[in-house]
Every structure is written in structure tokens, then in C-alpha cells.
C-alpha positions as CSV (number, residue, x, y, z in Angstrom):
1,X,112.3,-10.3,81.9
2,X,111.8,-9.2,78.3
3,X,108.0,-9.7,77.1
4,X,108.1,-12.7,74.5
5,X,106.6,-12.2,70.8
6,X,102.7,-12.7,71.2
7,X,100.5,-14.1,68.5
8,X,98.1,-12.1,66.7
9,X,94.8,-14.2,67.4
10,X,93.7,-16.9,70.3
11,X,91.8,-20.3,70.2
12,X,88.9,-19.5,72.5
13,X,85.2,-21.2,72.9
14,X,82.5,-18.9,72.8
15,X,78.9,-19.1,73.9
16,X,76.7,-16.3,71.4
17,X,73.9,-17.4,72.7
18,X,72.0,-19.3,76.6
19,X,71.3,-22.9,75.3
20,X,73.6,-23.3,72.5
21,X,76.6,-25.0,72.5
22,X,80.0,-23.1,72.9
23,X,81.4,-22.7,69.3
24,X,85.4,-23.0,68.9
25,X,86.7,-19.8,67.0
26,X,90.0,-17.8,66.5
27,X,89.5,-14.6,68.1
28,X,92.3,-11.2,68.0
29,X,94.7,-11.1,71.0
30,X,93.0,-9.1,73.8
31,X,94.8,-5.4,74.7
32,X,95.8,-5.2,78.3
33,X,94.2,-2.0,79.3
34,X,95.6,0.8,81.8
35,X,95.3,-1.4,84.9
36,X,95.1,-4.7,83.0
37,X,97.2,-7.7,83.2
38,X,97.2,-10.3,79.9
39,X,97.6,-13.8,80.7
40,X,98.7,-16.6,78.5
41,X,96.3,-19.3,80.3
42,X,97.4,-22.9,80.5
43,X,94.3,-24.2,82.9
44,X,90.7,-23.2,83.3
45,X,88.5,-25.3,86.0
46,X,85.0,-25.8,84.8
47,X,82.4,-24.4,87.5
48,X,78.9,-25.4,88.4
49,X,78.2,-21.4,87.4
50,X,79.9,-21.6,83.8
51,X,77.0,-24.5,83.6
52,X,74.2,-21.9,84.8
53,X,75.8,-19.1,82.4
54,X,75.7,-21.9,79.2
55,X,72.2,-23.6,80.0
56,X,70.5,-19.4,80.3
57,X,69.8,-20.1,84.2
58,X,71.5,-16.7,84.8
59,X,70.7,-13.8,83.3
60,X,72.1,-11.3,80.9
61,X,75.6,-12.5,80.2
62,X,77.4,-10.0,78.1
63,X,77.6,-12.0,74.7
64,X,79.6,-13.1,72.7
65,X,81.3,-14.7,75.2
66,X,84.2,-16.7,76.9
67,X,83.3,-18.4,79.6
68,X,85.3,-19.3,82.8
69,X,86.4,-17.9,85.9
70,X,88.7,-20.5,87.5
71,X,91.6,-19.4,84.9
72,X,95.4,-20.1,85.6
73,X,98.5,-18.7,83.6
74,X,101.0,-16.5,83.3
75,X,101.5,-13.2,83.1
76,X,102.1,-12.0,79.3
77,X,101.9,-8.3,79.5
78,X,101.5,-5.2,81.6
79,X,98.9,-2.7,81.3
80,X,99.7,0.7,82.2
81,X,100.0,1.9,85.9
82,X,99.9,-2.3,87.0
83,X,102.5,-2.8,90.0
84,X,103.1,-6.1,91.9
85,X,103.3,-8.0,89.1
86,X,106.3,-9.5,86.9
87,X,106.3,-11.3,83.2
88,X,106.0,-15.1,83.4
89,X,104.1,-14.8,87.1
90,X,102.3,-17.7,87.7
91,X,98.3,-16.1,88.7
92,X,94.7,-17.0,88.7
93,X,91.8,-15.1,87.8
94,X,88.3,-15.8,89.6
95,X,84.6,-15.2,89.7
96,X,84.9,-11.3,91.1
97,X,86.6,-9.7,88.0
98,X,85.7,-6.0,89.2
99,X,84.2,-3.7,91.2
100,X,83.5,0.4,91.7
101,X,85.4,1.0,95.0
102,X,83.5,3.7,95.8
103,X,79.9,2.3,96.9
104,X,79.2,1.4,100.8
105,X,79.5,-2.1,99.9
106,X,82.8,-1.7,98.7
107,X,83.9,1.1,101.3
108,X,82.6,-1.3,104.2
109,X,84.7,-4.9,103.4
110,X,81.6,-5.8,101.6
111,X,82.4,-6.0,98.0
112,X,80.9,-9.3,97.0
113,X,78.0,-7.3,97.0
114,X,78.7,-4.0,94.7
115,X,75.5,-3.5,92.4
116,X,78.4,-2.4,89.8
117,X,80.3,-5.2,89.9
118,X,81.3,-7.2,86.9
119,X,82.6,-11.0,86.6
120,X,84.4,-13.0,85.0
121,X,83.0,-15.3,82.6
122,X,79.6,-14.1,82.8
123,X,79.9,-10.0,82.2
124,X,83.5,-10.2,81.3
125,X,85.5,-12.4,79.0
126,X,86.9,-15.5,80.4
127,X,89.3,-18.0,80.7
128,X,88.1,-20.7,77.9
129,X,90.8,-19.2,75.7
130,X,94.6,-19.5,75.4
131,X,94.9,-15.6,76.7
132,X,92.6,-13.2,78.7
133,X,92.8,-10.2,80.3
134,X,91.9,-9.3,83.8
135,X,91.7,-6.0,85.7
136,X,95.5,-6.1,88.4
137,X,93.5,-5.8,91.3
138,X,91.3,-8.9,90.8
139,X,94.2,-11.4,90.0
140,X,95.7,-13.3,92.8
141,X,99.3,-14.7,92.4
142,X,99.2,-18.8,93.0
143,X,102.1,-21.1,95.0
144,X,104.5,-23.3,93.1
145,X,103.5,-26.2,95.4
146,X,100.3,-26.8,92.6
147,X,100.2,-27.5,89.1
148,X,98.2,-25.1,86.8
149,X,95.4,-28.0,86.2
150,X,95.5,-28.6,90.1
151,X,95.8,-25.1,91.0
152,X,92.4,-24.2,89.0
153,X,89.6,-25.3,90.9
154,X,90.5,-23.5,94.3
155,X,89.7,-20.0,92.2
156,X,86.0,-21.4,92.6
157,X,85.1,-23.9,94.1
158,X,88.0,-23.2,96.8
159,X,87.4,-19.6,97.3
160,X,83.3,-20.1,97.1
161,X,83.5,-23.1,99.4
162,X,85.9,-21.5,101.9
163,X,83.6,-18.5,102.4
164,X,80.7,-20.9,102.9
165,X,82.3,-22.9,105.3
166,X,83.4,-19.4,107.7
167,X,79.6,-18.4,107.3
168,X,79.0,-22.1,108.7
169,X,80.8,-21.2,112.0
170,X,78.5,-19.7,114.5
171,X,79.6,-16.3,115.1
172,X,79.4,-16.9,118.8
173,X,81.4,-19.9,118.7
174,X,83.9,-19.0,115.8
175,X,85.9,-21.8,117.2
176,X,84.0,-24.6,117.3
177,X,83.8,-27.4,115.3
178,X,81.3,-30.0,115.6
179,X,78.8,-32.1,112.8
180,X,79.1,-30.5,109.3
181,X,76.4,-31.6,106.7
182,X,77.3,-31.5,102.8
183,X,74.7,-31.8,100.4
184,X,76.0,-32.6,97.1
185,X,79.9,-33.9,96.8
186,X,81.3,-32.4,93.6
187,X,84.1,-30.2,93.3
188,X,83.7,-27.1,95.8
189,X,82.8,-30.0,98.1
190,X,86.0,-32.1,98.3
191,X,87.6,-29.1,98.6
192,X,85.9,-28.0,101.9
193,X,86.2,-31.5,103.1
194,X,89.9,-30.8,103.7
195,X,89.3,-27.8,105.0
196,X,86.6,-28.9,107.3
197,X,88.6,-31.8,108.7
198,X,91.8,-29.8,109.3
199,X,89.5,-27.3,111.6
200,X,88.2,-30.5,113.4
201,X,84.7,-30.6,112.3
202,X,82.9,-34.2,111.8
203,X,81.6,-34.8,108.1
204,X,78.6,-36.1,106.8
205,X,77.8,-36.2,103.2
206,X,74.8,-36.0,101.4
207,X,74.8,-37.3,97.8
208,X,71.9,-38.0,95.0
209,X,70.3,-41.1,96.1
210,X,71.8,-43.9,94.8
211,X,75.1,-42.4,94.0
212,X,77.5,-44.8,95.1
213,X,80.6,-43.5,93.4
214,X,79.7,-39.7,94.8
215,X,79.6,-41.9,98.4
216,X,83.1,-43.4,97.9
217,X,84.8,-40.2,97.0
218,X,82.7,-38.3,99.9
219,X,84.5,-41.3,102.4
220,X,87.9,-41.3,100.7
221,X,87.7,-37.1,101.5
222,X,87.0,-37.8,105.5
223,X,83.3,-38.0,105.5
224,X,82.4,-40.7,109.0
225,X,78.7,-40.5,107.3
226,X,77.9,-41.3,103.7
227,X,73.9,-41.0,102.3
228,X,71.4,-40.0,100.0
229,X,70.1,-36.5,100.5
230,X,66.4,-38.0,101.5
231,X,68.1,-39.9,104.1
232,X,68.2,-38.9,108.4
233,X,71.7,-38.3,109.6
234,X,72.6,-40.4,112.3
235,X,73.7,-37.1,114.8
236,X,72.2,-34.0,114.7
237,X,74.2,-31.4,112.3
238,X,75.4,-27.8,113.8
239,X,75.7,-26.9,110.6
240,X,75.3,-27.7,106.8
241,X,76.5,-26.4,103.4
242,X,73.9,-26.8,100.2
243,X,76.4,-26.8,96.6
244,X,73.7,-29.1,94.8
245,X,71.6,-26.0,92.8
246,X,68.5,-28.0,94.5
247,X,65.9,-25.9,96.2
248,X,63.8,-29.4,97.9
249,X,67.2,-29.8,99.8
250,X,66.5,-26.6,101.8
251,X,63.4,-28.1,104.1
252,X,65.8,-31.9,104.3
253,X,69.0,-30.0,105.6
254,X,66.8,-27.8,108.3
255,X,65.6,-31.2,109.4
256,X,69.1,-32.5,110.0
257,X,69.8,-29.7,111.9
258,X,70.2,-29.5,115.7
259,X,69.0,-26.2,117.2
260,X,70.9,-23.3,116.6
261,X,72.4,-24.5,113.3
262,X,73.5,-22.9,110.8
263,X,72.3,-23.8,107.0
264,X,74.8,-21.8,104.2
265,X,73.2,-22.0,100.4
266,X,76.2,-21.7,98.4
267,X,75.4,-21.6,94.7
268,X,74.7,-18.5,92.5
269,X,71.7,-20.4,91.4
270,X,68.8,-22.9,93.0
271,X,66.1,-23.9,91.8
272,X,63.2,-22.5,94.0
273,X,62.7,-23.7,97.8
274,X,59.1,-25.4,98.4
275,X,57.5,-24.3,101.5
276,X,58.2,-25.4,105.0
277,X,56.9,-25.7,108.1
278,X,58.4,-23.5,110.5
279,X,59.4,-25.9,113.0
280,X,62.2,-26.6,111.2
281,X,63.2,-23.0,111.2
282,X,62.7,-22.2,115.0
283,X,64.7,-22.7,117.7
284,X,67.3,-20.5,116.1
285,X,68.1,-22.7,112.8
286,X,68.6,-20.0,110.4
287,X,69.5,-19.9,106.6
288,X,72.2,-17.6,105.0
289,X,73.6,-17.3,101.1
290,X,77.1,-17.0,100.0
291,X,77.1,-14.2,97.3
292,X,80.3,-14.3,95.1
293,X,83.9,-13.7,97.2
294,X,86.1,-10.6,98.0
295,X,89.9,-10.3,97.5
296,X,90.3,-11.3,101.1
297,X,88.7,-14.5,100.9
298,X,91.4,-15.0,98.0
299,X,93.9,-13.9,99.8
300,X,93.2,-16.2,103.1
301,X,92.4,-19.1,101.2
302,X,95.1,-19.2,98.6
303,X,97.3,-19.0,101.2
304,X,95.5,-21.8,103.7
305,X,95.6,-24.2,101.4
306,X,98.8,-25.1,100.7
307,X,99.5,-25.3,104.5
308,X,96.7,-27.6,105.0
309,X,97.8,-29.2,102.4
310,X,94.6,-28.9,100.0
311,X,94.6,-31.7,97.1
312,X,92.1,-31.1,94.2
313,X,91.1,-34.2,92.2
314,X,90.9,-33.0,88.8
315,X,89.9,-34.6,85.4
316,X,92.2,-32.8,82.4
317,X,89.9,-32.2,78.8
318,X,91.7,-29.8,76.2
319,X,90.1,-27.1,75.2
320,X,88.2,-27.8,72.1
321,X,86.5,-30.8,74.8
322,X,85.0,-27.6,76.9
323,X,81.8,-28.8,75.5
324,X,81.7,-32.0,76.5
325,X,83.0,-31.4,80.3
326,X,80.3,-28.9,80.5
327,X,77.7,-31.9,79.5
328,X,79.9,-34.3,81.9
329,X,79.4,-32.0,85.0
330,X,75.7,-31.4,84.3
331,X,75.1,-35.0,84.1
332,X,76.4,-35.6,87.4
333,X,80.0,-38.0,85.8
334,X,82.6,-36.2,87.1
335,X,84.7,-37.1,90.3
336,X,86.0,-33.8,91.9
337,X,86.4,-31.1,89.1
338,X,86.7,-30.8,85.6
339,X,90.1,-28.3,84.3
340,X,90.2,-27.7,80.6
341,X,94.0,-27.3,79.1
342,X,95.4,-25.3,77.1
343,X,98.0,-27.3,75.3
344,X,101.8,-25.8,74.3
């Protein structure tokens, strides 16, 4: 396939600096590097974390920059030395843009955890833009059986969600199935949902009190048990997944948990945990957080979730609106996940 004429600048959004809103601009076409893809994006999810990189909760982004990390295109060009990839493939970029290969984090399957590491959206340019580029190794081909606004939200809240819900699985019972606790139902939470119900497990969702739109979705997704997060389950859960970036929720989900359970934090950023009695915490309960993803999370879960089948809700904004589904998702008026498009 011959490489089509590319333009000689981009419509991207760019944040220059924590707290301000992102600013529309026309920006030069990015190079594809040796070991580089460039991708002509049509559909970029908007994550909880692109929130926390905006608002200044996470520190030292590399600025100017583009946010996003749940980025969707096609391939537009070849760096040097990149194999496995064709013009016009259909990929998506996520939160883990790179990492050294060489430390014992990386050598040992662990490489969610390399002090190097460098990601997308945050530390690298992302995928708020009509092109980006993105290191080969770090790019994960997509199925045909989504759309590029569909497939967005599983480079995030998908990947983030399915990683939180093995760690949820007690590692003497990798099997087994039983009551699962979500506090918070946004977008990484309707995604696990499926998940969740197609391993067997019973859901029960936690919302913000009073939230009875949150509740309906949670119950349309499989959820048997719908409430606010100050509110007693009615069975005791063997395990629960935090997404809301709420550290009181912490002490509530240990106290829904039966002994032995297992409680998986799994945002980048909460706000901090008040103290607890530790009750709650004995009998085994323990408390573990999801840190980022590696490519074989990707890999599993990309490939899962077409079999399952996995169906995102999405709500479509163009791209010049990335402000405004930024303010949407931090105001708690979104249903499933916000996917900002690119246009022809």
C-alpha cells in the first residue's frame, strides 16, 4: 500500500499549563522516529487520568501538551526498523507509551512498574490531535468487529479495568467467582461489568448517593445490587474494585467485605484514605493498587473482548469540544465514556 500525501500541520488541543483550559492550535506533523509508527487518529476516549493530568492532580507532565491515551487510527507511516505493521492498519495507542527494557521490572514481566517509563498523554504527546506518534512496541492492533469511537475506551478503561479485575481474583482461588463490589460506575466500570458477569461473578454497584441515573446504567450492565457508596451491601463481598478517585471509600469497601477479600484501588490518583480501624483490615482483607498496564494485559484483553462480546456506551464530541467532555466527566454527566472525533 502506497503511503498517501500527508498534511504539513495538525488540529491538536494542548494543555501549556495544570488548571488551564486546553487551547485548540495548528501544530507541524509529528516525524515517525526509528521505531515509530504515525497514526492519523479518528477516536480518542477521554479518561478519568487525562482529568487528573488537566486539573494538576498529577505531577510533572511534559508541557506543552496533547493529552490522551485511549487513541484509535490508522497507521500513516513507518519509522525505521518497525515490522508487524502495514499502512492503513487499524491500531490503538494506550496509557504505557514506553519503557527501558533493561531494568528488573521490565526483565521480570513487571513493566508497569519501570522507574523510566514514559506515557502517553502525560510525558508523551497524545492522542487529542488528528495524528500522533507512538513508539511500535507500545501500539496494539484493534478487531474490525468495533468502531473507532467504540473501540476507544477499552485502551483505558478496558485495559486498566481488566488488570483490576485479575488482581480481584484470589490467587488461591483463581477460579472463583463470587460477590464483586464496584464503587463508582463510569466508564472503566461498565466495561468490567461484562467482563465480570461473563466469569460468573455476582455484581453489586456502588454509586454517589443519590445517583439514580449511575444506578440504572449499573442495572442495565448486570449489577443484582444497586446503592449509594454509604450504603451496607445486602451479602458480604469477596472482593471489590474502587475507580471513584475517593480515598473515604477505602474504610466503606473494607466494611463490605467478607473475610479474606480482596479490595483493588484502581486509579492513578485518590484523594488520601482517612484512618481506619483495623478490624476492618484483619482477618485477611487486604488492599492492593493497579499501577498502569503491560503489553500483555493489551494483548489478553483486546483479544477477550470481542469474544465476550464487550459493548462500550460511548458519547461522541468533536475535537474542538475536548474541553467541554473533560468538564462533563468531572462533573459526574456522562453515561459510560466520553470519545472525542476526529472528523474527515
Amino acid at each position: 500500500m502506497s503511503a498517501p500525501a500527508l498534511p504539513a500541520t495538525m488540529r491538536a488541543m494542548l494543555l501549556e499549563a495544570p488548571g488551564r483550559p486546553l487551547r485548540r492550535v495548528e501544530r507541524p506533523l509529528p516525524r515517525a522516529a526509528s521505531g515509530e509508527v504515525l497514526i492519523r487518529l479518528e477516536a480518542c476516549g477521554v479518561c478519568r487520568t487525562d482529568l487528573h493530568v488537566v486539573d494538576g492532580e498529577l505531577p510533572d507532565p511534559t508541557l506543552p501538551l496533547v493529552p490522551g491515551h485511549e487513541a484509535v487510527g490508522r497507521i500513516a507511516a513507518l519509522g525505521d526498523g518497525v515490522t508487524g505493521f502495514r499502512l492503513g492498519d487499524r491500531v490503538g495507542v494506550p496509557w504505557l507509551g514506553w519503557t527501558c527494557g533493561q531494568c528488573t521490572y521490565c526483565r521480570s514481566g513487571r513493566e508497569n512498574l519501570c522507574e523510566q517509563a514514559r506515557f502517553t498523554g502525560y510525558t508523551r504527546d497524545g492522542g487529542y490531535a488528528e495524528y500522533m506518534v507512538a513508539d511500535a512496541r507500545f501500539v496494539f492492533p484493534l478487531s474490525q468487529d468495533y468502531g473507532a469511537a467504540e473501540a476507544a475506551p477499552l485502551l483505558c478503561a478496558g485495559l486498566i479495568g481488566y488488570r483490576s479485575l485479575k488482581m480481584a481474583h484470589d490467587p488461591q482461588r483463581p477460579d472463583a467467582a463470587g460477590a464483586l463490589g464496584l464503587y463508582g460506575f463510569g466508564a472503566a466500570a461498565h466495561i468490567v461489568a461484562q467482563l465480570a458477569r461473563h466469569q460468573g461473578w455476582r455484581l453489586f454497584a456502588f454509586v454517589k448517593p443519590g445517583d439514580r441515573a449511575a444506578m440504572d446504567f449499573a442495572r442495565v450492565m448486570g449489577a443484582e445490587w444497586t446503592g449509594g457508596s454509604d450504603e451496607t451491601p445486602p451479602a458480604a463481598l469477596d472482593a471489590a474494585i474502587i475507580y471513584a478517585p475517593v480515598g473515604a471509600l477505602v474504610p466503606a469497601a473494607l466494611r463490605a467485605l467478607a473475610p479474606g477479600g480482596r479490595l483493588v484501588c484502581a486509579g492513578i490518583h485518590m484523594s488520601d484514605i482517612p484512618s481506619f480501624p483495623y478490624d476492618i483490615l484483619w482477618r485477611e482483607r487486604s488492599i492492593h493498587s493497579v499501577a498502569n498496564l503491560t503489553r500483555a494485559d493489551g494483548e489478553e484483553f483486546l483479544a477477550l473482548a470481542p469474544r465476550v462480546p464487550v459493548v462500550t456506551t460511548v458519547e461522541t464530541l468533536p475535537l474542538e469540544q475536548a474541553n467541554e467532555a473533560l468538564a462533563r466527566l468531572r462533573d459526574g454527566r456522562l453515561t459510560g465514556a466520553a470519545v472525542l472525533t476526529m472528523g474527515p
